[in-house]
Structures are given as structure tokens and as C-alpha cells.
N, C-alpha and C positions, 0 to 999 in steps of 0.2 A: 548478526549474520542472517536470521533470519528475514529481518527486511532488504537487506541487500539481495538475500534468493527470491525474494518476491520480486523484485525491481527489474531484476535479469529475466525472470520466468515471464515478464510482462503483466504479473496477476496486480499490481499494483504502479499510477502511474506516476512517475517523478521525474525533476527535472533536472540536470545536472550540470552545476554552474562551481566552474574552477575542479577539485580532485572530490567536492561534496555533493551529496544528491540535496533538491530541496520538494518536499511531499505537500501539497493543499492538505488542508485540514479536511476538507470536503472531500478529498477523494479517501483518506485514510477513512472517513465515516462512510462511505457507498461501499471499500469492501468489507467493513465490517458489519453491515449491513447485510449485506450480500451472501455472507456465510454463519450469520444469526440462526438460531433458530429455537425457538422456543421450548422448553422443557415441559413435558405433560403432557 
């Protein structure tokens, strides 16, 4: 679920082909990137 409230929220960007989303592997790594942050 929580990828789907990201997909709607627009924070994450996919594409939807037939009733399924399909996500780039490169965009799942820029937002997790995005929202990294280093400990210490």
C-alpha cells in the first residue's frame, strides 16, 4: 500500500500498463536517495 500512496502522492514516478503499475529501478533508487540520510 505504501507504494501505491506514493504513486498517487506523485512522490514516486510509474507507469501503468493494463490494472498494474510498472516503477524503473532508477527512479525507485533517486527516491531513495532523495530521502537518505546519513546517521552521525
Amino acid at each position: 500500500m505504501t507504494v501505491y500512496r506514493l504513486i498517487q502522492s506523485g512522490d514516486l514516478r510509474a507507469a501503468r500498463i493494463g490494472k498494474s503499475y510498472r516503477i524503473r529501478e532508477d527512479d525507485v533508487d533517486a527516491y531513495l536517495q532523495d530521502r537518505f540520510s546519513d546517521a552521525g
